[in-house]
N, C-alpha and C positions, 0 to 999 in steps of 0.2 A: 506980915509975919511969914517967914518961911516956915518951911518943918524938912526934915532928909529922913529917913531911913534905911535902917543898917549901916550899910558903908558909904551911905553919903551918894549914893547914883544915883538917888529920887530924890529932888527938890522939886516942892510945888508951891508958888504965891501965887495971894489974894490978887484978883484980877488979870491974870495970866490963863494962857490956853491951852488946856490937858486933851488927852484924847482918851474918849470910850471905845472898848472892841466887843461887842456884844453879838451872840449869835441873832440876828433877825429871823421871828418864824421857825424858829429849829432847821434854818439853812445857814449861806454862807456867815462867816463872822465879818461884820462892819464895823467900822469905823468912823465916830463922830465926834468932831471938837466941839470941847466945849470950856468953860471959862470957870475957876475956883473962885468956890463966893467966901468960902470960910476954909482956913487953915490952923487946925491944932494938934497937940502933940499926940491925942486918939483919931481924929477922922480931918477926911479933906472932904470936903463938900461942895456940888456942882449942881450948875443947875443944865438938866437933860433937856433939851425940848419942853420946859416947863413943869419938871417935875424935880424936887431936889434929891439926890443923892449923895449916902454919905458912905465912903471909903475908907474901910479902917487901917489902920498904919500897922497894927498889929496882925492884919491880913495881910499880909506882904512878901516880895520874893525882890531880889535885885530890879527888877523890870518893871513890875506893876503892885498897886494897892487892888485890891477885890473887895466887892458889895458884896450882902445877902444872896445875890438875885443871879452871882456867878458872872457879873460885869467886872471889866478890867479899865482901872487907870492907868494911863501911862503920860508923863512928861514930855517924852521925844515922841514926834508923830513918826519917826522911824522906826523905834522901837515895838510901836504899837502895828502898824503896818508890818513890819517882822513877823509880829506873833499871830497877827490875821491870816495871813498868809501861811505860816505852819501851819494854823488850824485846819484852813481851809482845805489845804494838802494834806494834811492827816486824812479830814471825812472822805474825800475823794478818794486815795487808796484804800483806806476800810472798805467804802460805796464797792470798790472792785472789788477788793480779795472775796469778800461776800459772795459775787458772782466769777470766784473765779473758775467754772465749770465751764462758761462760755469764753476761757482764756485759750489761745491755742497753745501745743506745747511749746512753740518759739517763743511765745510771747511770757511763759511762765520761765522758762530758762531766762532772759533778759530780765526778768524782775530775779530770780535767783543772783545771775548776775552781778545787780545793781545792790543788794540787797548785802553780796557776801562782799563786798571791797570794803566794809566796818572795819 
């Protein structure tokens, strides 16, 4: 059995390989395939490293389904690798601007820079 939601960009079937993007450790966000053991019109459910999770359909955005726990399914391992990857680069520039006292002023103009071409 399939399921889509919203506009039909998520499809995920029973026995087919979804990806997880989960912060490990409250660092980087990773990425793990894993395979849909159940498929219905409220949850998909995966089995993680031996533990089952279930992803609700009505937690959802174009991209991914999301768990309780703040995990992300996603169908395309591009998709998923995508949003790992913003994350990842989000914490990293937060990590800076934090410290941005120890930024010199070149280097704050070039983040102004980059910042104002929106």
């Amino acid at each position: 059995m399939n399921t889509s939601v919203k506009d039909k960009s998520l499809v995920f079937t029973k026995n087919e390989k979804a990806y997880v993007v989960y912060n490990k450790d409250f660092s980087s966000a990773v990425i793990v395939p894993v395979t849909a053991i159940s498929v219905s019109k409220k949850y998909v459910k995966v089995n993680f490293d031996g533990e089952i999770l279930n992803f609700s359909v009505e937690e959802s955005n174009s991209f991914f389904l999301t768990d309780k726990n703040d995990r992300h399914l996603f169908c395309s391992e591009q998709k998923a690798s995508e949003f790992a990857e913003r994350r990842n680069l989000r914490r990293w520039i937060c990590k800076h601007f934090f410290y941005c006292n120890s930024l010199s002023l070149e280097q704050l103009r070039k983040i102004k820079e980059i910042m104002s071409e929106k």
